[in-house]
VOGU-702093 format. One record per residue: residue in three letters; x, y, z of N, C-alpha, C, O in turn. Coordinates in steps of 0.05 Angstrom, whole numbers, always signed. Layout:
N
{rec ALA,{X,Y,Z},{X,Y,Z},{X,Y,Z},{X,Y,Z}} ...
***
This chain:
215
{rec UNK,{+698,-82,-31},{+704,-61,-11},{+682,-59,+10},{+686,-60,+34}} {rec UNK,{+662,-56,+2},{+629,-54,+20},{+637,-82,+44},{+639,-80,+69}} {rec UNK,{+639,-100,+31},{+641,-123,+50},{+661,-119,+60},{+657,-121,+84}} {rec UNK,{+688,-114,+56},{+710,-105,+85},{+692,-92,+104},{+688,-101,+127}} {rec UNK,{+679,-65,+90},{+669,-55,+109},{+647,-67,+133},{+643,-61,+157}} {rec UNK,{+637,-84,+115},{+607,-94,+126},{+620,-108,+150},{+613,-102,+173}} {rec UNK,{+639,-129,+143},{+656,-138,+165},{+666,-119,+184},{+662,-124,+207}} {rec UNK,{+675,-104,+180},{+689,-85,+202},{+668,-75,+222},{+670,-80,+246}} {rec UNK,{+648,-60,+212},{+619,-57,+231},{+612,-85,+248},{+612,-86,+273}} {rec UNK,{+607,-103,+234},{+599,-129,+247},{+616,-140,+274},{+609,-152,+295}} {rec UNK,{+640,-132,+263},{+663,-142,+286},{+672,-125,+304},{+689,-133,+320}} {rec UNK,{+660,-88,+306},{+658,-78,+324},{+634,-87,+339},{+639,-96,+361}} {rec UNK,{+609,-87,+333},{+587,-97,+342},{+600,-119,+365},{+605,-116,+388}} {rec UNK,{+603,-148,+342},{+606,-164,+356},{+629,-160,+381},{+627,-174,+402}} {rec UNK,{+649,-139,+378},{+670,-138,+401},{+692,-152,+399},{+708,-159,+416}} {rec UNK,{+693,-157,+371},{+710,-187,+360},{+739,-163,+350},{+735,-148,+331}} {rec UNK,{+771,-162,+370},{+787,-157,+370},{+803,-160,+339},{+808,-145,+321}} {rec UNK,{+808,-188,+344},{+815,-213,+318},{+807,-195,+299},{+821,-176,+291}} {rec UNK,{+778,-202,+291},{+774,-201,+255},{+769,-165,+254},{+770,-152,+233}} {rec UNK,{+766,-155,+275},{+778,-121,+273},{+803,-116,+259},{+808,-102,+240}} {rec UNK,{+820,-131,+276},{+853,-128,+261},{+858,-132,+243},{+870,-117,+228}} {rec UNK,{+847,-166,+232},{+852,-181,+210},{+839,-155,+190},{+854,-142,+177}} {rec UNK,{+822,-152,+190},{+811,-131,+164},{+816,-102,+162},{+809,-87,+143}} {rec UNK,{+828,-96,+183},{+839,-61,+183},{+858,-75,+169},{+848,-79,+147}} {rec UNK,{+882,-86,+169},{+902,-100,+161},{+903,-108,+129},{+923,-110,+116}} {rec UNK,{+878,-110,+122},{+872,-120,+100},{+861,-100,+77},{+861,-104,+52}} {rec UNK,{+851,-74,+95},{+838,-59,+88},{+867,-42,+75},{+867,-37,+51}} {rec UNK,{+891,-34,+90},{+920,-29,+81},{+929,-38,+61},{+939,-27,+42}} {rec UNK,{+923,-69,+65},{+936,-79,+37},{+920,-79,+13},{+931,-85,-8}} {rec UNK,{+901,-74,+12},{+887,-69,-3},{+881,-43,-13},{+863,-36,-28}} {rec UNK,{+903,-28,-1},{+898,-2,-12},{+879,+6,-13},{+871,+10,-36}} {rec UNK,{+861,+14,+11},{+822,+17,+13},{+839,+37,+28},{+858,+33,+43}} {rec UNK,{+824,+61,+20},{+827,+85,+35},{+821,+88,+71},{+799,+80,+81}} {rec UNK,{+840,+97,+83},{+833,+85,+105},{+818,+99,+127},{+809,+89,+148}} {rec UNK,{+816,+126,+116},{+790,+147,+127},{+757,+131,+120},{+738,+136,+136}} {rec UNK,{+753,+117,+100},{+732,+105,+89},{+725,+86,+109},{+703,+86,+120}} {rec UNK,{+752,+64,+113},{+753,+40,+132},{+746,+51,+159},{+737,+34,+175}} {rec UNK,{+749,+77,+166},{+743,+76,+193},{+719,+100,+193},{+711,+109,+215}} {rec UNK,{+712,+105,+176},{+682,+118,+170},{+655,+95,+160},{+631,+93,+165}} {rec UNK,{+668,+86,+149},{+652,+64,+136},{+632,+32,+150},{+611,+20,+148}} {rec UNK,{+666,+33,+168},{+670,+5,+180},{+664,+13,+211},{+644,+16,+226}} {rec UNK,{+686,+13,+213},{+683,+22,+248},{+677,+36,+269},{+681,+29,+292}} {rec UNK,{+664,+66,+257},{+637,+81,+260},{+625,+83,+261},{+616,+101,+275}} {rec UNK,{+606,+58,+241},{+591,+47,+224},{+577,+24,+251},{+553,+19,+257}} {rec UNK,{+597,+15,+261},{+590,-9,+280},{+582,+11,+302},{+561,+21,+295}} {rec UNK,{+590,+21,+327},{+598,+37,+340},{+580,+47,+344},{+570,+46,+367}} {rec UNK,{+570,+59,+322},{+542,+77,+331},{+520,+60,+330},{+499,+69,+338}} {rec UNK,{+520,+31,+320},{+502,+18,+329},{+505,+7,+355},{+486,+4,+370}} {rec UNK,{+527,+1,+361},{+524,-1,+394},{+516,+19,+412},{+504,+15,+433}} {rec UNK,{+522,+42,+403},{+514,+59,+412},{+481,+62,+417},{+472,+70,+438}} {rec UNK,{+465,+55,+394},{+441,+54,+395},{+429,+37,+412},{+411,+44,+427}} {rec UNK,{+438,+8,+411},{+431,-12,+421},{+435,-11,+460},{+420,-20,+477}} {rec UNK,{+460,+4,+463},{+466,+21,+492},{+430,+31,+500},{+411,+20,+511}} {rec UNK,{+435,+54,+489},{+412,+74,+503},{+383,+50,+496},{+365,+50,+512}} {rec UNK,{+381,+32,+473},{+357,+15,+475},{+355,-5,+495},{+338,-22,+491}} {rec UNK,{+366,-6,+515},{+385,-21,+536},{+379,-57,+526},{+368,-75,+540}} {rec UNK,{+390,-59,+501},{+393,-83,+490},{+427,-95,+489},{+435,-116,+479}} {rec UNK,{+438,-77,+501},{+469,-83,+499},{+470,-72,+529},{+458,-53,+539}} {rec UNK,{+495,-97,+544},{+504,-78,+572},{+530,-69,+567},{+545,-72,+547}} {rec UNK,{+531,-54,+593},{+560,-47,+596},{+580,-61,+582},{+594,-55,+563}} {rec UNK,{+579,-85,+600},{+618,-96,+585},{+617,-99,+555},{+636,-96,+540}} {rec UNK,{+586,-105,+547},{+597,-114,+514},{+596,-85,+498},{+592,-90,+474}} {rec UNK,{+598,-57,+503},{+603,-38,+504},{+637,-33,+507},{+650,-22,+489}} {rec UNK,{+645,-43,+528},{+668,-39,+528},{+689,-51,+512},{+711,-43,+506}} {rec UNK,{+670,-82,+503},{+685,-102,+484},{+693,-89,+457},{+713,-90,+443}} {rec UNK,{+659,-72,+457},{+661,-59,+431},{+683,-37,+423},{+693,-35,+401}} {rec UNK,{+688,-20,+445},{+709,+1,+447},{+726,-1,+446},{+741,+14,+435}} {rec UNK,{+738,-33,+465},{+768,-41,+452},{+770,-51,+426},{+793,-54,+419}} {rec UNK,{+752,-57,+408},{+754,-70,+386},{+755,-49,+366},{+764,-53,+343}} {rec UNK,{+747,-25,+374},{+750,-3,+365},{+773,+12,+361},{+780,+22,+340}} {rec UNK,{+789,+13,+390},{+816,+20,+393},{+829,+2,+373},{+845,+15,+360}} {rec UNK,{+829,-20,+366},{+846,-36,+359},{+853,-27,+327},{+875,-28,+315}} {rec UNK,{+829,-20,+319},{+823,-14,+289},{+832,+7,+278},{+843,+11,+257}} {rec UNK,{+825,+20,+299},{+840,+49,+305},{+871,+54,+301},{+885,+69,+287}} {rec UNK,{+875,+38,+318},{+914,+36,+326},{+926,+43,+298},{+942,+60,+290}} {rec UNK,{+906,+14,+279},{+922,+11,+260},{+918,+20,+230},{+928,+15,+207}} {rec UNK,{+903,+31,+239},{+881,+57,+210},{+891,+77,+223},{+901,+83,+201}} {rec UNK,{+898,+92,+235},{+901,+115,+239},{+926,+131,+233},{+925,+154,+225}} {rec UNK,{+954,+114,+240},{+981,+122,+219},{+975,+118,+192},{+991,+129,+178}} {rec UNK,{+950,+102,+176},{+958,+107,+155},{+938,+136,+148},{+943,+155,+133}} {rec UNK,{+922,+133,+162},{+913,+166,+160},{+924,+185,+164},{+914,+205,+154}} {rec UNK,{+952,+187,+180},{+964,+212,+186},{+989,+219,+161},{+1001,+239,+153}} {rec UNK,{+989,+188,+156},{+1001,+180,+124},{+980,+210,+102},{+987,+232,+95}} {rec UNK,{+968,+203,+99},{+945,+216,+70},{+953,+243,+87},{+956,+260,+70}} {rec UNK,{+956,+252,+109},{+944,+281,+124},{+974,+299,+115},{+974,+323,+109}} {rec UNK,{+998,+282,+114},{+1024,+289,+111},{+1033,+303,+92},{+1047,+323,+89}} {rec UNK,{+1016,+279,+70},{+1022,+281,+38},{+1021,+301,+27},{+1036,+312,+11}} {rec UNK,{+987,+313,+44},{+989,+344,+32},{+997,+368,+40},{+982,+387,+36}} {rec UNK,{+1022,+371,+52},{+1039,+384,+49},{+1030,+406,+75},{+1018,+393,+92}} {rec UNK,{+1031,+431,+83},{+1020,+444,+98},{+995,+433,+122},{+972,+429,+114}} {rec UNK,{+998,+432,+134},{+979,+429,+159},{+954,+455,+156},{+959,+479,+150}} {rec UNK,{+930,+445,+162},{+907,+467,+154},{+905,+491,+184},{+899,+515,+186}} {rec UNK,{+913,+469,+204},{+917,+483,+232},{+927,+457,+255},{+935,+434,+253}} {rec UNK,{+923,+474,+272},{+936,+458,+302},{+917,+450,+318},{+903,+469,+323}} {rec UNK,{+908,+427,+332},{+877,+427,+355},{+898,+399,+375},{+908,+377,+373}} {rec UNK,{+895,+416,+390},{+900,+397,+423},{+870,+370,+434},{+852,+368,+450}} {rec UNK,{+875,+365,+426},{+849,+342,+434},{+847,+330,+457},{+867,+318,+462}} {rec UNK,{+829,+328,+474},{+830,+302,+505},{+807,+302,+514},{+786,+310,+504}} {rec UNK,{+811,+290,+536},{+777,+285,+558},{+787,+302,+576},{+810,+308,+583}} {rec UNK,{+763,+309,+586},{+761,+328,+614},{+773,+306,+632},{+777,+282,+630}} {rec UNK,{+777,+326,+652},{+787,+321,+683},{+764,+305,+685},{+745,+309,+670}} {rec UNK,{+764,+288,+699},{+752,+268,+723},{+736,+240,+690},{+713,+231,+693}} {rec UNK,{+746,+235,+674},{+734,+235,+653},{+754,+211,+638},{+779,+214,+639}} {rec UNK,{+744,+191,+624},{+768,+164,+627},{+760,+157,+594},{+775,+143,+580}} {rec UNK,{+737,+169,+586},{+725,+154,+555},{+743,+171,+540},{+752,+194,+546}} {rec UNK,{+747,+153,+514},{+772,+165,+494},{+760,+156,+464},{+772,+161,+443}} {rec UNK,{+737,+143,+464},{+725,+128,+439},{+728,+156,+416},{+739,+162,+395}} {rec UNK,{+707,+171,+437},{+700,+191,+417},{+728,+207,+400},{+734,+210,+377}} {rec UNK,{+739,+212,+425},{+767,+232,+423},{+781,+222,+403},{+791,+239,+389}} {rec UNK,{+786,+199,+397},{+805,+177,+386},{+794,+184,+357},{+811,+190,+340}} {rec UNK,{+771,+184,+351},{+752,+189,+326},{+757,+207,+320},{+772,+211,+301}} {rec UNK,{+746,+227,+333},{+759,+262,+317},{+786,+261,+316},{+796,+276,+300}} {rec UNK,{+804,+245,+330},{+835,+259,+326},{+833,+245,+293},{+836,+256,+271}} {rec UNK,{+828,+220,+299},{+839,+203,+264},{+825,+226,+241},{+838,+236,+222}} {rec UNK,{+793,+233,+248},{+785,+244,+222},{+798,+277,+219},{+797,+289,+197}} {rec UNK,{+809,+287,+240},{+822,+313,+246},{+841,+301,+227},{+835,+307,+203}} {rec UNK,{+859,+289,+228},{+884,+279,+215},{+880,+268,+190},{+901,+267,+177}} {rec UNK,{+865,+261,+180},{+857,+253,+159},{+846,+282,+143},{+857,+288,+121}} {rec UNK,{+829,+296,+150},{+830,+324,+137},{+851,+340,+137},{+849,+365,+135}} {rec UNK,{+876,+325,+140},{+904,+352,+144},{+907,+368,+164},{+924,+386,+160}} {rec UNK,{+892,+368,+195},{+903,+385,+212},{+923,+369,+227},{+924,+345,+226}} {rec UNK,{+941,+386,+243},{+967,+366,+257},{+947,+366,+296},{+939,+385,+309}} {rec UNK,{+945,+336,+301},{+930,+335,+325},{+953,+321,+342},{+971,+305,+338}} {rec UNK,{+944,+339,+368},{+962,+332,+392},{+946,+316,+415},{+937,+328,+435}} {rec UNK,{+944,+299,+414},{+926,+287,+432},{+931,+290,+454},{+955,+291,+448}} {rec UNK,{+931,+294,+485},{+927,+301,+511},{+925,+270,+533},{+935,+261,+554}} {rec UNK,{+901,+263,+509},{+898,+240,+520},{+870,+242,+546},{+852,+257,+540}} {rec UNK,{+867,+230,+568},{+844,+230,+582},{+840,+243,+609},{+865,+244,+613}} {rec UNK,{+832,+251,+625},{+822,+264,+654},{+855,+284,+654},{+877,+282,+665}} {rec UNK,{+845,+300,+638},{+865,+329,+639},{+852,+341,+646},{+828,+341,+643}} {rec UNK,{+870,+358,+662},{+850,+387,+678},{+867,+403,+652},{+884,+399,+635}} {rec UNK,{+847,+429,+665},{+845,+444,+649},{+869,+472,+651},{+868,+492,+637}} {rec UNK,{+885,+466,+668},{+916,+482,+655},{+930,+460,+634},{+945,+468,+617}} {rec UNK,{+924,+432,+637},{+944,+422,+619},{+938,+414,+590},{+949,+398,+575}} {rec UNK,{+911,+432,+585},{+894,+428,+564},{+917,+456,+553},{+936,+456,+537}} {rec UNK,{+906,+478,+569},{+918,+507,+568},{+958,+507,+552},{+971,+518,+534}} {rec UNK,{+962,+490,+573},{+999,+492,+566},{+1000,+476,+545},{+1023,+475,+536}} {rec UNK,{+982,+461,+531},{+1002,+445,+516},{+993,+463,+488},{+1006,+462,+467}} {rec UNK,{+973,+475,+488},{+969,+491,+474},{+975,+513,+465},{+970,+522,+442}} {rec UNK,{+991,+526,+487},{+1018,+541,+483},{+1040,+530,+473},{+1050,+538,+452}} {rec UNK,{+1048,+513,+484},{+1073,+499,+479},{+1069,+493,+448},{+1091,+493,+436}} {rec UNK,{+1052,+490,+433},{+1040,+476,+405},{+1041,+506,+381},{+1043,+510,+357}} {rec UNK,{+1039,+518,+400},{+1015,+542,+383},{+986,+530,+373},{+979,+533,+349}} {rec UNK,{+969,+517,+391},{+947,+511,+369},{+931,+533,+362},{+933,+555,+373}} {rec UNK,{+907,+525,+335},{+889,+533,+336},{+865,+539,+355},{+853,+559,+362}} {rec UNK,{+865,+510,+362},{+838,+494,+370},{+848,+485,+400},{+872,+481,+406}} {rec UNK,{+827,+483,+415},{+825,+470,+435},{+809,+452,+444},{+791,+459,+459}} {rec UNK,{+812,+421,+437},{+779,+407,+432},{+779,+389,+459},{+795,+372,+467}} {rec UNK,{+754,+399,+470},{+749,+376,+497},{+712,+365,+504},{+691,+377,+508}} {rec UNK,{+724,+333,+502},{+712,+324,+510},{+701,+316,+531},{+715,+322,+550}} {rec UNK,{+676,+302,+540},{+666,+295,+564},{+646,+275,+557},{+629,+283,+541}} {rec UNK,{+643,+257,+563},{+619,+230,+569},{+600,+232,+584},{+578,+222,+580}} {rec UNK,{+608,+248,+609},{+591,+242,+634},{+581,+278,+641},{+591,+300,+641}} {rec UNK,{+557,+266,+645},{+544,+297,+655},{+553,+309,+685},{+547,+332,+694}} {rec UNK,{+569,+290,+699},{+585,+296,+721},{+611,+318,+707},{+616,+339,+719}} {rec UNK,{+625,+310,+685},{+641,+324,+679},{+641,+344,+653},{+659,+352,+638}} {rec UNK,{+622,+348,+653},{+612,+359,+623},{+633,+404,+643},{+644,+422,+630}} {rec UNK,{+629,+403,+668},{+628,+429,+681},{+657,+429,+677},{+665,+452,+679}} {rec UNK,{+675,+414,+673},{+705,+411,+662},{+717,+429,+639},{+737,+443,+640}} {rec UNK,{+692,+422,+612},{+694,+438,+600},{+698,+469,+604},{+716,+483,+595}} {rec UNK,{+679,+477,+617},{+678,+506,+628},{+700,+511,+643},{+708,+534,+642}} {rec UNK,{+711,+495,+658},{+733,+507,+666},{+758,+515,+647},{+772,+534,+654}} {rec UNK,{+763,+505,+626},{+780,+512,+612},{+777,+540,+596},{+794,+555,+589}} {rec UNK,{+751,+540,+591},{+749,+575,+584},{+758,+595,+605},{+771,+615,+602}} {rec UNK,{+745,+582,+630},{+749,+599,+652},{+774,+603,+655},{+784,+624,+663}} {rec UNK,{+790,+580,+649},{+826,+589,+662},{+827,+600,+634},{+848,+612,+639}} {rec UNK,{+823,+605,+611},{+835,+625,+598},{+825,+655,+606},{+839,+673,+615}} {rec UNK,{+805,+657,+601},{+799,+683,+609},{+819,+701,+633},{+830,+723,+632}} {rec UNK,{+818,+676,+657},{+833,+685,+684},{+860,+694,+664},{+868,+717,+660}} {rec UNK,{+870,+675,+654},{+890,+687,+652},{+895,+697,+617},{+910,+688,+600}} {rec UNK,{+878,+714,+616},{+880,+730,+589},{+887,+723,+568},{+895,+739,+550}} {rec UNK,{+885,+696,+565},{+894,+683,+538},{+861,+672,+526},{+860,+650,+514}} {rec UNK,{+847,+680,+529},{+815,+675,+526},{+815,+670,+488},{+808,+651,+474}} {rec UNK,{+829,+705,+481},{+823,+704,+444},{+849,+691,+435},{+859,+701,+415}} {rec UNK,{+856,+678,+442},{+888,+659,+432},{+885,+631,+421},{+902,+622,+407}} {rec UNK,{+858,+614,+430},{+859,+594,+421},{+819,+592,+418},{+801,+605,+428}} {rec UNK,{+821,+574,+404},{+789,+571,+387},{+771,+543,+420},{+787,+529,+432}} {rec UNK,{+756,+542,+424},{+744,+516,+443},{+726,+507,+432},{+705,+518,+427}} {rec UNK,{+735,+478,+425},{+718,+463,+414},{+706,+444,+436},{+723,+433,+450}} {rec UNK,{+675,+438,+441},{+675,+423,+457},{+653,+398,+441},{+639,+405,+422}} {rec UNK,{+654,+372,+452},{+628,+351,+445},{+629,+325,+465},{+644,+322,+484}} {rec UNK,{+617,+313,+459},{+609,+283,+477},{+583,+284,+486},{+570,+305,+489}} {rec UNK,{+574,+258,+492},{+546,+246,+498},{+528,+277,+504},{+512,+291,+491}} {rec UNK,{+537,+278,+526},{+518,+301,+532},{+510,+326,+538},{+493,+339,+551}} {rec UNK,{+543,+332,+514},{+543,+362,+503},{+519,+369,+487},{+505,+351,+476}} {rec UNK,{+512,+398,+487},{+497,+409,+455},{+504,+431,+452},{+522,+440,+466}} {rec UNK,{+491,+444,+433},{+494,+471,+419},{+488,+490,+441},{+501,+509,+448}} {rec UNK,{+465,+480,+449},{+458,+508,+481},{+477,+509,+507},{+480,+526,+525}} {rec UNK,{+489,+485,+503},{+497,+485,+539},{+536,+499,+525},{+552,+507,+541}} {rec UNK,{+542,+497,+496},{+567,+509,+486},{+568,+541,+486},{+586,+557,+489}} {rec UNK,{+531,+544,+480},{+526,+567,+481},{+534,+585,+514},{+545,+605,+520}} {rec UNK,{+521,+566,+525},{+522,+569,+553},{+547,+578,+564},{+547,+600,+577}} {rec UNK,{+564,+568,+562},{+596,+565,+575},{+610,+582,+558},{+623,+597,+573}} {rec UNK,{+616,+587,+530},{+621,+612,+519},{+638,+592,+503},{+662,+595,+502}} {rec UNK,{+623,+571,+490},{+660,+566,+475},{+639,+561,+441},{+616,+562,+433}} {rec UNK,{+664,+557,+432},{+675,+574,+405},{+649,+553,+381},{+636,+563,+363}} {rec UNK,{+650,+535,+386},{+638,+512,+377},{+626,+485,+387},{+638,+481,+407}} {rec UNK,{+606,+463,+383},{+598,+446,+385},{+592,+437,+358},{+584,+452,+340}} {rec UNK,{+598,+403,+358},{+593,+381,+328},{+584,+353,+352},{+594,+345,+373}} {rec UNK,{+567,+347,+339},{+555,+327,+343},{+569,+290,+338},{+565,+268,+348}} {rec UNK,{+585,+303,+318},{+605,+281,+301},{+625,+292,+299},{+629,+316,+300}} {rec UNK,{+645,+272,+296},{+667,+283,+289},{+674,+293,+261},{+691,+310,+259}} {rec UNK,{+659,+279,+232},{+657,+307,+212},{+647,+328,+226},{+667,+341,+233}} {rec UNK,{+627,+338,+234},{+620,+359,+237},{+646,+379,+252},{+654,+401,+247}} {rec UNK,{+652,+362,+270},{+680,+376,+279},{+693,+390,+259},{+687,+413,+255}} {rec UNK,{+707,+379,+247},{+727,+388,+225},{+717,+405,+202},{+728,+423,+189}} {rec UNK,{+692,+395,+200},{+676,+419,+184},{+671,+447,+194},{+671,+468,+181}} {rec UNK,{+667,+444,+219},{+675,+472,+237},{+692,+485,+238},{+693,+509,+238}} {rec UNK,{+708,+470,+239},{+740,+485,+243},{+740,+494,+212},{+742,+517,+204}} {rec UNK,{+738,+468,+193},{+750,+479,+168},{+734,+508,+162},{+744,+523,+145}} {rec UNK,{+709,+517,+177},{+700,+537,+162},{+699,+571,+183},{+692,+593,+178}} {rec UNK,{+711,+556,+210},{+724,+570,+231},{+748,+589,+219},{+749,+613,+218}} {rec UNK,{+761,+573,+211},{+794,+572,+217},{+800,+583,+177},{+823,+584,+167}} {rec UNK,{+784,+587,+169},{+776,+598,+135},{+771,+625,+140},{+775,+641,+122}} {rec UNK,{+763,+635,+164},{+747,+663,+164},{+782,+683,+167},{+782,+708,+168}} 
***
């Protein structure tokens, strides 16, 4: 099992599409838990590119190589995660997930939705560069709990804030929980803007909520 995994890190690294699939694929039939496979494996890789990013030992595109190879893994680990999330019967809560307006990265988002879904909450993904009424409506339309938004870029990190702001404006402020994270979120600037929470990871996410959404 270590070595699926070891492979799966390696072949995000490498950006290698192929042996991503071949072993998420394998990781299924093998009945390898598939929250593990993409904690283990493809997280695992990811944040070493990530490191290797800011060490500026990796560029751009093979960044991007890495993120599609990511998606890919994703695609196909992630129904069987919503598989395990089903099983247990009741949903723990509701969280709308996306990227801010002006805002195109979905790596991260993609990650919290699977491990959201994998801990039993039902996630509605949004998807990417939503402004912030259509963060608002679909969260009505849902009833969620949660409202989780992301941002990559310190250009759009002020996105976030807008979506508190249109609740407040329109009085639905104590109706839904705001979760916010990405690159160059933190705990002070969540503090800052008034929302409900910041995680660094996406466990930490769900560990929030789970101890949010407990009270």
């Amino acid at each position: 099992m270590s070595e699926l995994f070891a492979g799966l890190k390696q072949a995000i690294i490498d950006g290698d599409e192929d042996i991503v699939e071949e072993l998420s694929q394998k990781a299924i039939e093998e009945s390898i838990n598939p929250v593990d496979a993409v904690q283990q494996g493809l997280i695992k890789g990811i944040e070493v590119v990530g490191e290797l990013w800011k060490a500026g030992e990796v560029f751009l595109p093979d960044v991007m190589m890495s993120a599609e190879a990511m998606k890919v893994g994703l695609g196909i680990l992630e129904p069987e995660i919503a598989k395990l999330g089903m099983s247990e019967g009741e949903n723990k809560g509701k969280i709308v997930l996306g990227t801010v307006e002006g805002d195109i990265h979905d790596i991260g988002k993609n990650i919290t939705g699977a491990m959201f879904t994998a801990a039993g909450y039902k996630v509605f993904d949004v998807g990417t560069d939503i402004k912030a009424a259509e963060f608002v409506a679909k969260a009505q339309e849902v009833g969620a709990d949660i409202i989780g938004a992301s941002a990559l870029l310190t250009t759009t990190m002020s996105a976030q804030k807008d979506i508190i702001d249109y609740l407040k404006e329109h009085n639905l402020r104590d109706q839904f929980k705001v979760f916010i994270g990405g690159g160059p979120t933190s705990q002070a600037y969540a503090d800052e803007i008034g929302a409900d929470g910041w995680a660094e990871s996406a466990d930490e996410a769900v560990a929030l909520a789970d101890r949010m959404l407990a009270k």
